[in-house]
ZAMARGU-4260 file (C-alpha; in steps of 0.2 Angstrom, whole numbers, plus 5000, padded with zeros to 4 digits):
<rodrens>
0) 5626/5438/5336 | 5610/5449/5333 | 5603/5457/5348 | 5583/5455/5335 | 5578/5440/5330
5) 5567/5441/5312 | 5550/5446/5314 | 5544/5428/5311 | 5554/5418/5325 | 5549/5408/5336
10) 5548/5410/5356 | 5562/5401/5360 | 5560/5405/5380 | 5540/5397/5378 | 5549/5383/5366
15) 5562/5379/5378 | 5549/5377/5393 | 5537/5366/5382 | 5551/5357/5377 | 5558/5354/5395
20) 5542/5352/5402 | 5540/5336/5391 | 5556/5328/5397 | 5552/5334/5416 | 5548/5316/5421
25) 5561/5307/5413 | 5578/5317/5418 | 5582/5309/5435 | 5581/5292/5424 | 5594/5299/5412
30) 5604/5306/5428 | 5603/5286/5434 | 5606/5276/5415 | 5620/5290/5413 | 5615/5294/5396
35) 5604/5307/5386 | 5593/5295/5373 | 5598/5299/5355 | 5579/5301/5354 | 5581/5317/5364
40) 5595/5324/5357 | 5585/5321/5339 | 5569/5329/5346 | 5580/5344/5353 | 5587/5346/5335
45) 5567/5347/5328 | 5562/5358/5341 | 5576/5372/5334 | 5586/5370/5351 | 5602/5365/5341
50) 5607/5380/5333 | 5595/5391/5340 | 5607/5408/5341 | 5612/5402/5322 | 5605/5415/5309
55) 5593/5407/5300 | 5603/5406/5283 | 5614/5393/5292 | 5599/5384/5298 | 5596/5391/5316
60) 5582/5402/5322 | 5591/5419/5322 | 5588/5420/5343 | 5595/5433/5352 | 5604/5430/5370
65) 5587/5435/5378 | 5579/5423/5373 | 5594/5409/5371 | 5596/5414/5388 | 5580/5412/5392
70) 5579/5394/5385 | 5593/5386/5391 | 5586/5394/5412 | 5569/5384/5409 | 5581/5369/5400
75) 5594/5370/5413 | 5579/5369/5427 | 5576/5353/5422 | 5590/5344/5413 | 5608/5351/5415
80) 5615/5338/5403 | 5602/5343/5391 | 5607/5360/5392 | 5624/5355/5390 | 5617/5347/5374
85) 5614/5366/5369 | 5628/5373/5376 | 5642/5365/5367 | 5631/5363/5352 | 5633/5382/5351
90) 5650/5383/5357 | 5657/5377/5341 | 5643/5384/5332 | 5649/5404/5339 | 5666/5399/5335
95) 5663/5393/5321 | 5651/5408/5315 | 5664/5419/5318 | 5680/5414/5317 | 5677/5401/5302
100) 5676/5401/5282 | 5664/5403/5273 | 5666/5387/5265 | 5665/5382/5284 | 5652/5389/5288
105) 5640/5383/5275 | 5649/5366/5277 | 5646/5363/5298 | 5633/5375/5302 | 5615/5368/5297
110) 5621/5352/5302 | 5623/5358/5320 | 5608/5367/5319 | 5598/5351/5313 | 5607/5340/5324
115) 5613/5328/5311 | 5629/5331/5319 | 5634/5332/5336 | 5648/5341/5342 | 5660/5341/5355
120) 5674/5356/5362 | 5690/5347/5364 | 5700/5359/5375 | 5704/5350/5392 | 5721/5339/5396
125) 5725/5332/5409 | 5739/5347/5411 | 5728/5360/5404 | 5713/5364/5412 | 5709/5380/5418
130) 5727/5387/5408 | 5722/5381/5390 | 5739/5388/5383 | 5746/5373/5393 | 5739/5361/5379
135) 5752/5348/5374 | 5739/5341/5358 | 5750/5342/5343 | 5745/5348/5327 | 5758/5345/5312
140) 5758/5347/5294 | 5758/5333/5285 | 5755/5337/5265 | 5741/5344/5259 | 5731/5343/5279
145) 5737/5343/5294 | 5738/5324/5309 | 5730/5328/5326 | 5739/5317/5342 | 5736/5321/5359
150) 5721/5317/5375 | 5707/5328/5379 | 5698/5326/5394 | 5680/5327/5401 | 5671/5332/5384
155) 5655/5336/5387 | 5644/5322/5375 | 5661/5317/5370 | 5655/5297/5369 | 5643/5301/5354
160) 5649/5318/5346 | 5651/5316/5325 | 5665/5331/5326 | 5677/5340/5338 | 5683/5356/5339
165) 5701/5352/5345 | 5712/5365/5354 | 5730/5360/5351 | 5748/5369/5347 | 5757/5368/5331
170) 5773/5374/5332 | 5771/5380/5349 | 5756/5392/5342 | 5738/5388/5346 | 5729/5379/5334
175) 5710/5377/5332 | 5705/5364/5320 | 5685/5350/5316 | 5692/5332/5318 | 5676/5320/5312
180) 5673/5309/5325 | 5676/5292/5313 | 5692/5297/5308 | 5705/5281/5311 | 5714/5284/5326
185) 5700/5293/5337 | 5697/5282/5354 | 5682/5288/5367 | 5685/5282/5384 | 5668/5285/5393
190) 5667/5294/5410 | 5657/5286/5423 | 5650/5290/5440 | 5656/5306/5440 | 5648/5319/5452
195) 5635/5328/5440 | 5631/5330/5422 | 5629/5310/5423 | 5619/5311/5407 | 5629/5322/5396
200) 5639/5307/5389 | 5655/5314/5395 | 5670/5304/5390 | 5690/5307/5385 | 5697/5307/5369
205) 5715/5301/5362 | 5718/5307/5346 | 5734/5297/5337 | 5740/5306/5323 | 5721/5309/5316
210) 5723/5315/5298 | 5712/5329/5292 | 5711/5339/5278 | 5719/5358/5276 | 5700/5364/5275
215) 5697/5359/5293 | 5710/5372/5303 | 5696/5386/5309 | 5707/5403/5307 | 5728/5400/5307
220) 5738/5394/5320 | 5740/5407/5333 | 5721/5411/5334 | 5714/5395/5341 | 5718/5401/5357
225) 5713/5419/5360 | 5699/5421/5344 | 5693/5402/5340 | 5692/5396/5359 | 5689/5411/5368
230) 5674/5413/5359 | 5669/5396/5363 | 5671/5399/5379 | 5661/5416/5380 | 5647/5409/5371
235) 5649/5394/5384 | 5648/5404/5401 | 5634/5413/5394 | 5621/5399/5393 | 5628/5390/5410
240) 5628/5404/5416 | 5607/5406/5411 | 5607/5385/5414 | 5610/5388/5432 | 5598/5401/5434
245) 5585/5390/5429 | 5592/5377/5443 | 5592/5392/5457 | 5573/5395/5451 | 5569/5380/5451
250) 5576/5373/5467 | 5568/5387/5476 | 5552/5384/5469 | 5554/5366/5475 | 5558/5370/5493
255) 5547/5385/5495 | 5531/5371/5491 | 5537/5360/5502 | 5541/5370/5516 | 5521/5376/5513
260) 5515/5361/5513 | 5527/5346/5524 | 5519/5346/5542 | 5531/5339/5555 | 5528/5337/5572
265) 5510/5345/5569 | 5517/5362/5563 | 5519/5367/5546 | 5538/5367/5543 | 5538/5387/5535
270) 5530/5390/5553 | 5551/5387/5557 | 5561/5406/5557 | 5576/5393/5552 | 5567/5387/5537
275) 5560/5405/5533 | 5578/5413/5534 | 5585/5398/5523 | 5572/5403/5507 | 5573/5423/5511
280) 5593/5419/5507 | 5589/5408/5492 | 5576/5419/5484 | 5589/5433/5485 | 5603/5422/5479
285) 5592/5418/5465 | 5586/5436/5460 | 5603/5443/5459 | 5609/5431/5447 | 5598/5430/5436
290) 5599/5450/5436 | 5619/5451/5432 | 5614/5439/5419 | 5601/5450/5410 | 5615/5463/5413
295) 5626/5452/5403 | 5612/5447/5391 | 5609/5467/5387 | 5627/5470/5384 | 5630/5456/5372
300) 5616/5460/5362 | 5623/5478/5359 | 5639/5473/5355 | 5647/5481/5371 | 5667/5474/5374
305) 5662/5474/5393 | 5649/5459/5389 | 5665/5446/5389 | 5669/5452/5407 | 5651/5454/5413
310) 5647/5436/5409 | 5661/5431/5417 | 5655/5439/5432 | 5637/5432/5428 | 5642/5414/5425
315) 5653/5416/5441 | 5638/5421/5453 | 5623/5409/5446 | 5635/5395/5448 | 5637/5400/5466
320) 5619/5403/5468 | 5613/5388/5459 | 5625/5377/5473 | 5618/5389/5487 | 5601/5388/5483
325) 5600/5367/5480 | 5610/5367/5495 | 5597/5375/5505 | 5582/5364/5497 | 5591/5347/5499
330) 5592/5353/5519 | 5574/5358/5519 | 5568/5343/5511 | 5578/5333/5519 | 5575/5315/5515
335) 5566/5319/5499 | 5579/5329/5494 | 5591/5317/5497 | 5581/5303/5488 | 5587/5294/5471
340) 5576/5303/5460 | 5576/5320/5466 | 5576/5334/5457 | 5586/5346/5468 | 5598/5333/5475
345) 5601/5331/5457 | 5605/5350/5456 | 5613/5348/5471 | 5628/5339/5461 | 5626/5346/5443
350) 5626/5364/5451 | 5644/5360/5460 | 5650/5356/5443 | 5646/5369/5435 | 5658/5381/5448
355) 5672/5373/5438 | 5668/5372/5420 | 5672/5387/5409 | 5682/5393/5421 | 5681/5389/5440
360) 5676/5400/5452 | 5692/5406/5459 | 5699/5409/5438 | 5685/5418/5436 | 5687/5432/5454
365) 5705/5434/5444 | 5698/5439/5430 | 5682/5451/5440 | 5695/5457/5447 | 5708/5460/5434
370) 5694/5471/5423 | 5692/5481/5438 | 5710/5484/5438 | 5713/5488/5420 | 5698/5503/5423
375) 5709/5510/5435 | 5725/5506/5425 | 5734/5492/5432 | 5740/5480/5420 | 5749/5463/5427
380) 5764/5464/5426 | 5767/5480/5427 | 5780/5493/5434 | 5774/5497/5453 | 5765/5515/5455
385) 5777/5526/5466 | 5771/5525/5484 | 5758/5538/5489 | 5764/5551/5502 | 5751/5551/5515
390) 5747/5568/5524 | 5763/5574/5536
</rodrens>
């Protein structure tokens, strides 16, 4: 995607924070009803946050990562589910854009954009989760399209998406293909409870032998893996990896007030080295992430191959800052941080989640590592250097 956005778009980092300032008071009540109000996601759409990386001949606003990035940290400082809402949105919209038809494209993408559908990445089994070339989801022929049978699993606004992008196999090659959400044979078990993203509707799917047409395979079997999903993925990291930046910032910001302003015992509690040391850790937490993900914004937007890995990288450290630093304002606010409606306790949970998804944590130091590695020329797998003679 372009690294300008026309001369005429809007600010989509200002447009974000308007948006999620509006919705500020009502999150922790979608966090506790475990549902984001089709209301919302309609009024998301209007705003331009559905297809806001789209160019605008497919609908969206022609956004570059900056300022994508930069919407979904003020989004994701609020709502996380809301900026899943975004993120998967333009997970299938990336894949899509690059990996579909035309036909496709001019089919699926300005109803993303608008938010007249609602999509969802079905990917995860219960088998396959952070090895996606474990999916067991068959796809077979069957004339003139192509029957879809198998279970996905925790699909992010799953319970009310209108189409899914489906990772299965056909014929023991990976297969990518749009199942409409109301075709016969598609049953959505909603997921409740679960530790965070309570609101994005997360539910599993069973697909029995869903029939859908030729037209709806995005690039041919054997691409769905390493083109149609990877790109899904990449596009994914990247905005959680901005979402938790936002969550960082934001619970910071939230513990540095309070510590400022609580007075226990008759002392002011940032009179405390403990407390003091705790935000000095979380402001650098917070920093550093957000500057690996501007390093991963920059390469994206000049088309560098190194922008894959480095959002990897960046994804992988503002999830683990975005758990630190809610980790250390729960403890500073201590009860109020623990309450039913609070915003960091409520970052607290989403931030954990969001080690896992994309890639957890300890996939992702594989593949940090394994890029660091190939500059050096190891490749997995490989014959063993010759040991080194050291000095006789």
């Amino acid at each position: 995607m372009s690294g300008t956005a026309p001369a005429d778009a809007p600010d989509l980092a200002a447009l974000g924070a308007r948006f999620a300032d509006s919705v500020r008071e009502d999150a922790a009540d979608w966090d506790a009803r475990g549902a984001l109000p089709a209301e919302v996601r309609h009024a998301a759409a209007r705003a331009g946050l559905l297809g806001a990386d789209l160019p605008v001949s497919h609908g969206g606003l022609g956004a570059t990562p900056a300022q994508l990035g930069e919407a979904c940290a003020r989004i994701g400082g609020v709502c996380s589910a809301l900026r899943g809402l975004v993120t998967v949105q333009s997970m299938v919209g990336a894949a899509l854009l690059r990996w579909g038809t035309a036909a496709q494209r001019e089919r699926w993408l300005p109803a993303l954009a608008s938010g007249e559908l609602i999509a969802g990445f079905a990917a995860t089994e219960a088998g396959a989760g952070s090895d996606l070339a474990a999916v067991t989801t068959a796809v077979e022929e069957d004339g003139d399209g192509y029957t879809v049978t198998g279970e996905k699993r925790w699909i992010t606004f799953g319970e009310v998406a209108d189409v899914f992008l489906v990772l299965g196999s056909a014929g023991g090659r990976p297969a990518a293909l749009l199942v409409e959400g109301d075709r016969p044979g598609v049953r959505r078990e909603p997921v409740r409870g679960q530790l965070g993203m309570r609101a994005a509707q997360l539910a599993h799917v069973t697909f029995d032998r869903v029939r859908v047409e030729r037209d709806n395979a995005v690039a041919p079997p054997g691409f769905g893996l390493s083109h149609v999903a990877a790109t899904a993925l990449d596009h994914g990291r990247f905005t959680v990896a901005w979402g938790c930046v936002g969550m960082a910032e934001a619970c910071l910001d939230a513990a540095a007030a309070h510590a400022a302003r609580r007075v226990q015992g008759g002392t002011v509690l940032a009179e405390h080295q403990l407390v003091r040391a705790l935000l000095g850790r979380a402001a650098v937490d917070s920093r550093a992430a957000r500057e690996l993900c501007r390093r991963a914004t920059r390469l994206r937007a000049a088309g560098d191959p190194d922008g894959i890995a480095e959002t990897v990288a960046a994804k992988y450290a503002a999830a683990r800052a975005a758990t630190a630093v809610a980790d250390s304002a729960v403890q500073i606010l201590g009860a109020a941080g623990c309450a039913p409606d609070s915003p960091v306790g409520r970052c607290y949970r989403d931030a954990k989640v969001m080690e896992i998804i994309e890639g957890s944590a300890q996939v992702s130091e594989l593949h940090i590592a394994d890029h660091l590695l190939r500059a050096h020329g190891y490749r997995p797998g490989a014959r063993r250097p010759e040991r080194e003679e050291g000095p006789r």
